[in-house]
C-alpha positions as a Markdown table, in Angstrom:
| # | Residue | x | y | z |
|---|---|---|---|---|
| 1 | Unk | 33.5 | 18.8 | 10.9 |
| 2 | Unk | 34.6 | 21.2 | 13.2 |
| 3 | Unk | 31.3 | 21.2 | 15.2 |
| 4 | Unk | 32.0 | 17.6 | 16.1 |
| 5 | Unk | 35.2 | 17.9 | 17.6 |
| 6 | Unk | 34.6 | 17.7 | 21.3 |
| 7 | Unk | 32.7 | 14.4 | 20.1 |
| 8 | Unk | 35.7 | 12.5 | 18.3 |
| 9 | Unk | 37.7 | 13.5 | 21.2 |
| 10 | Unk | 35.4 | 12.3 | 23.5 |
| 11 | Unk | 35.6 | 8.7 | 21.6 |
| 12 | Unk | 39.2 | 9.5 | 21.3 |
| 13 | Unk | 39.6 | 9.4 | 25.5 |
| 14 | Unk | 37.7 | 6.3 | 25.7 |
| 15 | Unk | 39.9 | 4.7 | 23.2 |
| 16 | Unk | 42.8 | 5.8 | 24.2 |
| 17 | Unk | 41.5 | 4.7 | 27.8 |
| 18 | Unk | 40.9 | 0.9 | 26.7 |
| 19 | Unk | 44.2 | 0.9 | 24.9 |
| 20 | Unk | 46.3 | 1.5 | 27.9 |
| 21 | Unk | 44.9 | -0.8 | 30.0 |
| 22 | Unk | 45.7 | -3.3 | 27.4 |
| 23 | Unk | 49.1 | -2.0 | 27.0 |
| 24 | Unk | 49.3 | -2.4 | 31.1 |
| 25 | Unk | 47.5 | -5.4 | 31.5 |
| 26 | Unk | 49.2 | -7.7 | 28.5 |
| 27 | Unk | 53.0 | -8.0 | 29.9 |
| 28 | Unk | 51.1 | -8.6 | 33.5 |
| 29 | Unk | 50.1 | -11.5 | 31.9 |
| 30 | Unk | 53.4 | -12.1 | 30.1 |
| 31 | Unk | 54.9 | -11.9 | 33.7 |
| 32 | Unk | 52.4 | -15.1 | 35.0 |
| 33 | Unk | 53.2 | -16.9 | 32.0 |
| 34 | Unk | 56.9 | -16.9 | 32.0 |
| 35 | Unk | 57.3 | -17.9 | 35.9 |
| 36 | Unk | 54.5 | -20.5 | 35.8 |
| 37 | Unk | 55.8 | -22.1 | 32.6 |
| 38 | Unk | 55.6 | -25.3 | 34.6 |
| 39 | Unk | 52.3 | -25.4 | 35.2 |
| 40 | Unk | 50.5 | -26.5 | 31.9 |
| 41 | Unk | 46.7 | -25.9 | 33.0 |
| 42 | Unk | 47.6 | -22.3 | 34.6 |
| 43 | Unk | 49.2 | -21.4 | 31.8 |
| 44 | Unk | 46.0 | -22.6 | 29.6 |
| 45 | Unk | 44.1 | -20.0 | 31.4 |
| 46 | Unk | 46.8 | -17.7 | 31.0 |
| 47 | Unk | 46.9 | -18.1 | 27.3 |
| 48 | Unk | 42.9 | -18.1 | 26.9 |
| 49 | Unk | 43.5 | -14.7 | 29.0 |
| 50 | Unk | 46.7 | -12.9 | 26.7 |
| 51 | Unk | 45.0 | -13.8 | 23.3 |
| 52 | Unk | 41.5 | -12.3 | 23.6 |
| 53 | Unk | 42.7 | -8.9 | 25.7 |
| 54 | Unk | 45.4 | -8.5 | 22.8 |
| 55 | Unk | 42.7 | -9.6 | 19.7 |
| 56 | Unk | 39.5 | -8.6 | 21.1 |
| 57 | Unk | 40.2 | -5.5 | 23.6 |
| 58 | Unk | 43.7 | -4.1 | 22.2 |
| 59 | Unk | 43.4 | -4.2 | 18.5 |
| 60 | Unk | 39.6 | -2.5 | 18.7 |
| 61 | Unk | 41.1 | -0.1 | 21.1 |
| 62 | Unk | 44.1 | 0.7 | 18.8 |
| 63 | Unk | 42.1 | 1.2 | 15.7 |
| 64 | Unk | 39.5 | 3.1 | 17.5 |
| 65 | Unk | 42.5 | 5.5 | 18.8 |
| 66 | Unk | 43.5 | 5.8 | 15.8 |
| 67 | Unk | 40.5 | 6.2 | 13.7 |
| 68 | Unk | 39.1 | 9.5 | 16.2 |
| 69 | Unk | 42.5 | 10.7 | 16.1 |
| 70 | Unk | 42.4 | 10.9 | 12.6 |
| 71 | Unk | 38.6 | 12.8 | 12.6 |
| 72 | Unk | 40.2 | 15.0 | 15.5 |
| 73 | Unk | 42.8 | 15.8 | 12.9 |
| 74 | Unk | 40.5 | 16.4 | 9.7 |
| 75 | Unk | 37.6 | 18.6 | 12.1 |
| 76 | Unk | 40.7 | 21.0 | 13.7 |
| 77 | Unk | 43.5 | 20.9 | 11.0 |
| 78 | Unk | 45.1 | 23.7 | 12.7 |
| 79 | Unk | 46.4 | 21.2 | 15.2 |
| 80 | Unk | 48.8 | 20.2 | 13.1 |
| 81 | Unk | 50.7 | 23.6 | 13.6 |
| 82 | Unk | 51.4 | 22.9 | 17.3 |
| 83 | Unk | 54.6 | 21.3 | 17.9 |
| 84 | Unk | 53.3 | 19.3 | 20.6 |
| 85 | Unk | 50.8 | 17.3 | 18.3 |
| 86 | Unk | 54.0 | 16.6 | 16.6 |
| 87 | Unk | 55.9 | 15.0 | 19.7 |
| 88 | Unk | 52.3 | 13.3 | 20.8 |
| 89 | Unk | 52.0 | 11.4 | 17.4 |
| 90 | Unk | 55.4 | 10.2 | 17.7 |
| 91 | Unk | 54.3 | 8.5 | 21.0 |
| 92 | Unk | 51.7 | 6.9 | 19.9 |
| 93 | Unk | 53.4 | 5.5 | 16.6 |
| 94 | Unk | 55.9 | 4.2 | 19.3 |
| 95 | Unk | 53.3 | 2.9 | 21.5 |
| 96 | Unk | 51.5 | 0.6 | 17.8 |
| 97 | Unk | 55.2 | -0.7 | 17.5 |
| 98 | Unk | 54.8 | -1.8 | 21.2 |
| 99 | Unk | 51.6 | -2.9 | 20.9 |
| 100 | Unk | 53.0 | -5.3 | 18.2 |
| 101 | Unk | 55.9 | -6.3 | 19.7 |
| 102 | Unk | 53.4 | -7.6 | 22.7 |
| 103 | Unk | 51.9 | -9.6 | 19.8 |
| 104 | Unk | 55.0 | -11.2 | 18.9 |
| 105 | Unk | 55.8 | -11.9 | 22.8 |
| 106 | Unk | 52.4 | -13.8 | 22.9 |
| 107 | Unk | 53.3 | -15.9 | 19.8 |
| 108 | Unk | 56.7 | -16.4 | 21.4 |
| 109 | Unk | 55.5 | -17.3 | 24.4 |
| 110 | Unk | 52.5 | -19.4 | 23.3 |
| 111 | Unk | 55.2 | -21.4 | 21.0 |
| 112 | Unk | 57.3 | -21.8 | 24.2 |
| 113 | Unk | 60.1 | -20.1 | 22.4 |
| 114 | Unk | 60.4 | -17.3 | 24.4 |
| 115 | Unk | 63.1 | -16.8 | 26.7 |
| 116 | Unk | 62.6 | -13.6 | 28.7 |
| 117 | Unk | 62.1 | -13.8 | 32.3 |
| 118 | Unk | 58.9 | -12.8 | 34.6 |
| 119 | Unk | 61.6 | -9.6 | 35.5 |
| 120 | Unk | 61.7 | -8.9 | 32.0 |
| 121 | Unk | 57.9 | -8.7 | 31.3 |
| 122 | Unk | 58.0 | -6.6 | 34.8 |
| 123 | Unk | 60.5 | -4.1 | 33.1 |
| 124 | Unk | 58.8 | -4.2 | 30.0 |
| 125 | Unk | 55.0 | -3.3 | 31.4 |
| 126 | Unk | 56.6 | 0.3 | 32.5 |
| 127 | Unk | 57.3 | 1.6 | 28.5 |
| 128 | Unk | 53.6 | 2.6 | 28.3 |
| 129 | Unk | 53.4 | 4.3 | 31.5 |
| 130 | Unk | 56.0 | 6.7 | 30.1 |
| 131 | Unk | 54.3 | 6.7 | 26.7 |
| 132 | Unk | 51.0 | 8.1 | 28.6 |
| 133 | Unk | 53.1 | 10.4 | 30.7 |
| 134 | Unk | 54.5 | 12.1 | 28.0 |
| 135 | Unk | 51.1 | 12.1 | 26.1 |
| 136 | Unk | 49.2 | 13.6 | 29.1 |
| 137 | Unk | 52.3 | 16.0 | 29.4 |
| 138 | Unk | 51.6 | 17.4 | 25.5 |
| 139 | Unk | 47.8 | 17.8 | 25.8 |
| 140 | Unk | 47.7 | 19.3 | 29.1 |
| 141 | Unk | 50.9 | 22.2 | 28.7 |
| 142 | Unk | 51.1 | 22.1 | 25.0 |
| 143 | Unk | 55.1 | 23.1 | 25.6 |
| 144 | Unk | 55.9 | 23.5 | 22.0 |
């Protein structure tokens, strides 16, 4: 499998690509929903919007990250001995649990139960810039 390596990682960029843009895009559109919760047709559109970047976009992007991650793994085993694989996986198991709590925020806010602010959603959209930060930081330098 070895010989396929700069293939999966390839597919693995791409992924990994999509998925942030989710990850960045989805609590922008948390942000329009909670200030403009008095606006029933805008938020319509705003719901149409959340649901099929989260469903159709994010969850294929996730999987797909996670699937050529995996065949990255099994075609270069020796990966696992770097310490900075170790701190990269822990990101990205961080950045799934995100990724699902932006799931439950839709529900929330699709229900009209949620009661975080347009400033939260602000707040909130800057956990995956650090998540890629620190992901970029362990391919490029490889510190440990």
């Amino acid at each position: 499998m070895a010989e396929y390596y700069n293939y999966f990682r390839f597919a693995h960029y791409i992924f990994f690509v999509s998925w942030m843009a989710v990850l960045f895009y989805q609590p922008r559109l948390y942000v329009y929903h909670a200030e403009n919760m008095d606006k029933p047709d805008y938020v319509k559109v705003v719901e149409v919007m959340e649901y099929k970047m989260y469903h159709y976009i994010g969850w294929i992007a996730l999987i797909g990250s996670f699937a050529t991650g995996i065949l990255i793994i099994l075609s270069m085993p020796d990966l696992l001995r770097s310490g900075y694989i170790h701190v990269k996986l822990t990101v990205v198991v961080l950045m799934a649990i995100y990724h699902l709590d932006l799931g439950r925020y839709m529900k929330l806010l699709r229900e009209k139960r949620c009661n975080k602010s347009g400033m939260f959603f602000r707040a909130y959209n800057e956990v995956p810039t650090v998540a890629m930060l620190i992901i970029i930081w362990m391919i490029v330098f490889k510190p440990f």
